[in-house]
C-alpha positions in Angstrom: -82.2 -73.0 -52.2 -80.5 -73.8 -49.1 -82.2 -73.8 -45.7 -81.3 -70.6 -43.9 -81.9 -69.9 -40.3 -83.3 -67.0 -38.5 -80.1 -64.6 -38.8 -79.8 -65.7 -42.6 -76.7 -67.8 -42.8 -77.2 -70.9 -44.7 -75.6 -74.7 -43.1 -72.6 -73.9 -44.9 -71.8 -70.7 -43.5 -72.7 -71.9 -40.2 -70.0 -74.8 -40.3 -67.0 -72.4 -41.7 -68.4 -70.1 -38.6 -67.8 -73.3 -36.6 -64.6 -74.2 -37.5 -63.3 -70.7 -36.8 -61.0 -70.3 -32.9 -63.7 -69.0 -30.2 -60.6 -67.0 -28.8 -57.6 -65.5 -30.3 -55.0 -63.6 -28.4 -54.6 -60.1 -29.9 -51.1 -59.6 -28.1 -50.1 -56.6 -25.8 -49.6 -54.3 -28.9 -53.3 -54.1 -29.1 -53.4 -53.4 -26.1 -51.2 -50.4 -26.0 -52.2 -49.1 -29.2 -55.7 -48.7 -27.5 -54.7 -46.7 -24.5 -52.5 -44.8 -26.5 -55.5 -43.8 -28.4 -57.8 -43.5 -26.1 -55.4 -41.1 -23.9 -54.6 -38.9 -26.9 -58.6 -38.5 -27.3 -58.6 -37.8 -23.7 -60.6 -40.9 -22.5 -57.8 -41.9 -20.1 -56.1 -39.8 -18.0 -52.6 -39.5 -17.7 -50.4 -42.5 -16.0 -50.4 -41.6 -11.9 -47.6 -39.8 -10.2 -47.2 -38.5 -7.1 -47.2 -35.1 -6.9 -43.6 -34.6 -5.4 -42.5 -36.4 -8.8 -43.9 -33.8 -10.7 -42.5 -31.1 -8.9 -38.9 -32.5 -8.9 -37.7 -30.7 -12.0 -38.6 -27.7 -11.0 -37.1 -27.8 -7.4 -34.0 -29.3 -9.7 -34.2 -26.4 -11.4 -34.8 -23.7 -8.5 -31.4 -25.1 -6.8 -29.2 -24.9 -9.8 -30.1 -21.5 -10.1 -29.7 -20.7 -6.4 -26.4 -21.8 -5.9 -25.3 -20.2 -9.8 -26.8 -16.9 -8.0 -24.9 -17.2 -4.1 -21.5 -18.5 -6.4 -22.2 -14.9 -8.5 -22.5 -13.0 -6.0 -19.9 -14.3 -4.2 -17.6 -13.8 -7.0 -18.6 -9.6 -7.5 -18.4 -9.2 -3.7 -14.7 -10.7 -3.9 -13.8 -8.8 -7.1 -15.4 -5.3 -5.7 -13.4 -6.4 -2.1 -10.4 -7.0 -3.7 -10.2 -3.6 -5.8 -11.5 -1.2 -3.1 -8.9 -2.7 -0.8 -6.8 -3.0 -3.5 -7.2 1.0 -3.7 -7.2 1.8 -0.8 -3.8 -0.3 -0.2 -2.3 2.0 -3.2 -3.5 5.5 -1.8 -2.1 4.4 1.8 1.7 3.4 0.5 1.7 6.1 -2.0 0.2 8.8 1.2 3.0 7.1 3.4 5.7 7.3 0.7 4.9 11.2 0.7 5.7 11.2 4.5 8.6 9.4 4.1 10.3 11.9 1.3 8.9 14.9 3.4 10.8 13.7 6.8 13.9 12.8 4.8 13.5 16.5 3.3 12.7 17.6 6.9 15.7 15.7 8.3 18.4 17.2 5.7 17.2 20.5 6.3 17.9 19.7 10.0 21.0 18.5 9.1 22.2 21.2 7.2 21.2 23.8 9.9 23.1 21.8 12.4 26.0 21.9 10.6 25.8 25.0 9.6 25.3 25.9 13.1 28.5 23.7 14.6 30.8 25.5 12.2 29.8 29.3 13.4 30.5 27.8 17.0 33.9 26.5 15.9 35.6 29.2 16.3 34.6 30.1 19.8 33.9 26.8 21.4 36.2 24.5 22.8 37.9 21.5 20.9 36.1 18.6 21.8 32.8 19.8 21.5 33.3 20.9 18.3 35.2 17.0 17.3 32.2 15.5 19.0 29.8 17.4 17.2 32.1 16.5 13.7 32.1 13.4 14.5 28.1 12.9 15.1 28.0 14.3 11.5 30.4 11.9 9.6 28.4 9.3 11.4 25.1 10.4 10.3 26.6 11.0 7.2 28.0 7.4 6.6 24.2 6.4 7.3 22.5 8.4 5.4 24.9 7.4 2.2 24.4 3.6 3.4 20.9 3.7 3.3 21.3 5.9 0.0 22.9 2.8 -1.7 20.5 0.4 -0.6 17.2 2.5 -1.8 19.0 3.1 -5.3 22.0 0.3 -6.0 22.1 1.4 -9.4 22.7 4.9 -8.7 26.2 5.8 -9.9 25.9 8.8 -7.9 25.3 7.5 -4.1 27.7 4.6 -5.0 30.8 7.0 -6.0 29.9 9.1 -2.8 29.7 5.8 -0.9 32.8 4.3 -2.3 34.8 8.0 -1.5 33.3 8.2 2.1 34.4 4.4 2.1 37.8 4.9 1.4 38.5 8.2 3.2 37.0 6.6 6.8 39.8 3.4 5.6 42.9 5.7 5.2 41.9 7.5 8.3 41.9 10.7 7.7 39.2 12.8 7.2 40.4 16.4 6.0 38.1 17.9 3.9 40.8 19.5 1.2 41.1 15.8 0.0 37.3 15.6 -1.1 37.1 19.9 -2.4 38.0 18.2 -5.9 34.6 16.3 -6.1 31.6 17.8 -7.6 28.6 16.5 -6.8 25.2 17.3 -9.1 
């Protein structure tokens, strides 16, 4: 038998055990593979940050929704500023378009009476008066048709009675027997 030492390994052994490297470099992968393990079992703690690191998603996060919330309600307070001036815009024009067909209405009716009025005087009152007063009326007359035209161009009606008017004040003469044929609905 062979000679064996204390720990039991024979001379042969012993030289193979010799021969073998004293150090061998197990490379970095070792190396990780051991802290990876050792963190999953909760041996190492986690890598170091500060603590403003960790809380830089969440203030990331905190802002994006902040400004998507002021942009939203920006965007609502427009729309509802918009429409209820919007409305209010409408029921003004369509409150001052009332007023406006109420004086014209108003107007006529004062017109009307006028006339009516300056043709019970004829007979009694003196001759200029009366031409001044027939006058006024043509003039106002002329206006009103003018203005006629230019709220409803496509009107056949105010652009006849503008085109007569037209002609009559051109050929001078404004007796009334020349117009009696017209009809006006």
């Amino acid at each position: 038998m062979h000679e064996t030492e204390p720990n039991g390994l024979s001379e042969h052994e012993r030289a193979e055990f010799a021969a073998l490297a004293r150090e061998r470099d197990p490379g970095r992968l070792l190396e990780e593979r051991t802290v990876l393990t050792l963190r999953e079992h909760r041996f190492l703690g986690r890598r170091f940050r500060p603590r403003w690191y960790r809380r830089l998603p969440v203030a990331a996060a905190g802002l994006a929704a902040a400004v998507a919330l002021f942009v939203g309600g920006l965007s609502v307070g427009q729309w509802i500023g918009t429409r209820t001036v919007a409305d209010s815009m409408a029921a003004t024009n369509q409150q001052t378009a009332m007023q406006a067909a109420a004086a014209v209405q108003r107007a006529g009716s004062a017109y009307v009476l006028a006339l009516t009025a300056l043709a019970q005087v004829a007979d009694t009152a003196e001759g200029s008066a009366v031409a001044q007063g027939r006058e006024a009326a043509l003039t106002s007359l002329y206006a009103a048709v003018r203005e006629l035209v230019l709220l409803a161009p496509d009107d056949p009606m105010s652009v006849t009675l503008r085109q007569e008017l037209e002609r009559l004040r051109g050929s001078g003469t404004t007796d009334v027997t020349q117009v009696t044929n017209l009809v006006w609905f």
